[in-house]
Structure formats: C-alpha cells, structure tokens
C-alpha positions in Angstrom: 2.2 -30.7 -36.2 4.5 -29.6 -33.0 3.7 -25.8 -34.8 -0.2 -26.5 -34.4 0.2 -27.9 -31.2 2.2 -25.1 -29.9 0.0 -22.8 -31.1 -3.2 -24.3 -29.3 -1.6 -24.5 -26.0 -0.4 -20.8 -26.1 -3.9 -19.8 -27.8 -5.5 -22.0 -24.5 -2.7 -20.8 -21.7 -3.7 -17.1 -23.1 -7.8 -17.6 -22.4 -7.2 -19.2 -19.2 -5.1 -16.1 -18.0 -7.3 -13.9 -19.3 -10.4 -15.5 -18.0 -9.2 -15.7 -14.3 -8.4 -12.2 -14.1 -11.5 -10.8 -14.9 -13.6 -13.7 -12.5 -14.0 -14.5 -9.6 -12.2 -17.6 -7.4 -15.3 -19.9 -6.8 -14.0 -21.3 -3.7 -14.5 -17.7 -2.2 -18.0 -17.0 -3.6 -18.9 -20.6 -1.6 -17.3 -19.5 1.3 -18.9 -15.7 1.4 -22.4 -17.9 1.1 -21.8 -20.6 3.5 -20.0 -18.2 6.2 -20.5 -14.6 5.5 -17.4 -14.0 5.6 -14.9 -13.7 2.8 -12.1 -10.7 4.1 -9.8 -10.2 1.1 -11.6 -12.5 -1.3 -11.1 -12.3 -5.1 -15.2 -12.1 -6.1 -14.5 -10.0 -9.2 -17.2 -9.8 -11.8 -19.1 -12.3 -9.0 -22.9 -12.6 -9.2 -24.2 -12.2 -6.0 -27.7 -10.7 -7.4 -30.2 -10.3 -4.7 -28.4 -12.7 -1.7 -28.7 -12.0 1.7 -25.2 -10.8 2.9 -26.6 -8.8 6.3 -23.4 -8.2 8.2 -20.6 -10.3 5.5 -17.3 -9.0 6.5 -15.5 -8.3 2.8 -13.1 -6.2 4.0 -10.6 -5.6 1.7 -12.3 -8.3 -0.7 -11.7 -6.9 -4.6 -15.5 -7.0 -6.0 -14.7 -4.9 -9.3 -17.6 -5.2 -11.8 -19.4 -7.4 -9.0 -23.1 -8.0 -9.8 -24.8 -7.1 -6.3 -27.8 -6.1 -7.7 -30.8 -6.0 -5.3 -28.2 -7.5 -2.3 -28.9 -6.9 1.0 -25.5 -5.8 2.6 -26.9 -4.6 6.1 -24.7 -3.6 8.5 -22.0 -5.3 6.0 -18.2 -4.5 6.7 -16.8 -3.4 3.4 -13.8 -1.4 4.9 -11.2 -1.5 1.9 -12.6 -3.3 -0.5 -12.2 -2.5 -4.2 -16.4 -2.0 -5.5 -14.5 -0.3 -8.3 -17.6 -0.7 -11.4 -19.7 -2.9 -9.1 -23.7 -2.8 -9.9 -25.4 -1.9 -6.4 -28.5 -0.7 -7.5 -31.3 -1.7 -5.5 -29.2 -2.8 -2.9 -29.4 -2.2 0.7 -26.3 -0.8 2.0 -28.0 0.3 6.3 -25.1 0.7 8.8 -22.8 -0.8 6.1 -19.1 0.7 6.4 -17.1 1.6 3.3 -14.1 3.3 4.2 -11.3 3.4 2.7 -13.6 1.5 0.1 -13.1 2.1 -3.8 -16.3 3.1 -4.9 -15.4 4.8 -8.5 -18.3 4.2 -10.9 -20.5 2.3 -8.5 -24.0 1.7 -9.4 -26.3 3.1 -6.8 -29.5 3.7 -8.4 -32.7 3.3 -6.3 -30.2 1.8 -3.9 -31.0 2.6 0.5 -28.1 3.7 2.1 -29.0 4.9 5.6 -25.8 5.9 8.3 -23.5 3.9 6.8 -19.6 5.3 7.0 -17.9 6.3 4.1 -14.4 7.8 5.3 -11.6 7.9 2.9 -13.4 6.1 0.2 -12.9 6.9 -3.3 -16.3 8.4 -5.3 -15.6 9.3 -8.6 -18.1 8.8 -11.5 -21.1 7.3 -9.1 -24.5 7.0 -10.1 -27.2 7.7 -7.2 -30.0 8.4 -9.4 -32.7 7.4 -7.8 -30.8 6.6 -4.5 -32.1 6.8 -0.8 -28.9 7.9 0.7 -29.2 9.6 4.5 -26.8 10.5 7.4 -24.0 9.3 4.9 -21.4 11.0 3.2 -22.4 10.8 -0.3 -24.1 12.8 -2.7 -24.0 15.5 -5.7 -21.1 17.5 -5.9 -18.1 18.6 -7.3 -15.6 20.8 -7.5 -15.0 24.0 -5.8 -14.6 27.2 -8.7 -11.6 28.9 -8.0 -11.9 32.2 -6.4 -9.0 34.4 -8.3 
C-alpha cells in the first residue's frame, strides 16, 4: 500500500512540474488584461487570441509558444521578451518595439508590422508569409556566400 501511494504522489508531483513549465502563471494573464501591463510575466503557451493589448508593456515577459493570434499589440513594448514559437499571425504589431526580443520561429503570417523597432532581436526560422512588414527591420534573407 505505502508502494502504491508513493508511486501516485511522484507520478502526480511529476505532472504538476511538468505542467507549470510549459503554462502560463494565471495571476499574470489577469493582470496583463486588467492593467496592460505585465513586465517580466511568465504567459508561456498563454492564449491571448485576438485581445486588445494596444501599448501592454511585456518587457522581458517569456511568451514562448504564446497564442497571440489576431492580437492587437499597437505601439506594445516588447523590449526583451522571449516570443520564442509564439503564433502572431494576423496580429498587429504598429510602433511596437522588439529589441532585444527573441523572435526565433515566430508566426507572422498575414501579420501588419509598420515602424516598429527590432534592434538586437533574434530572427531565426520566422515565417512572414503573407506579412505586411514596412520601415522595420525584418524580412527575407540569409546568409552572405563567401567570396574566396
């Protein structure tokens, strides 16, 4: 019996670990909502589809595998923050600021990004199919060949 027992709180403790490192604290969701403002917040693998974030500061808030599908994130401070596999498409990201931002296989498709700043941010493995991106640093490229 104290075998069984055992082996139901370590099979529980596991899934509880597990499951609060791949979602997001709730408390900070709420807040982001009721304030705009969440700097540093834990929202990953939050769904924030289609919500009206126009100027949240999330700076340095980790929103990994976030859905922010169809969000508006005008003029949104996202200095820092770790997007890292977040789904922005459709979103609109206007005068938003991303730098220092992780944006490595970010969602973008058919998303409007228009002057927002983009400085030292990560960009690998993007998808802007689709995208309206202008007077922003992001788009198709790649490496240089070398020249030997």
């Amino acid at each position: 019996m104290n075998k069984l027992l055992a082996t139901t709180i370590a099979v529980i403790s596991t899934f509880l670990v597990v499951n609060s490192a791949n979602s997001e604290n709730p408390n900070h969701r709420q807040q982001l909502l009721e304030t705009n403002q969440c700097m540093g917040c834990d929202l990953k693998g939050v769904d924030l589809q289609g919500e009206h974030l126009i100027g949240a500061d999330l700076r340095n808030a980790d929103l990994r595998n976030a859905n922010l599908e169809g969000v508006n994130l005008e003029g949104a401070d996202l200095d820092g923050a770790n997007l890292q596999g977040a789904d922005l498409s459709k979103a609109f990201l206007t005068n938003a600021t991303m730098n220092n931002a992780n944006l490595n296989s970010v969602d973008l498709t058919f998303a409007v990004i228009f002057d927002a700043q983009v400085y030292g941010a990560t960009m690998n493995n993007m998808n802007i199919e689709n995208a309206s991106i202008f007077e922003t640093n992001i788009g198709v490229g790649g490496e240089y060949p070398d020249n030997e």
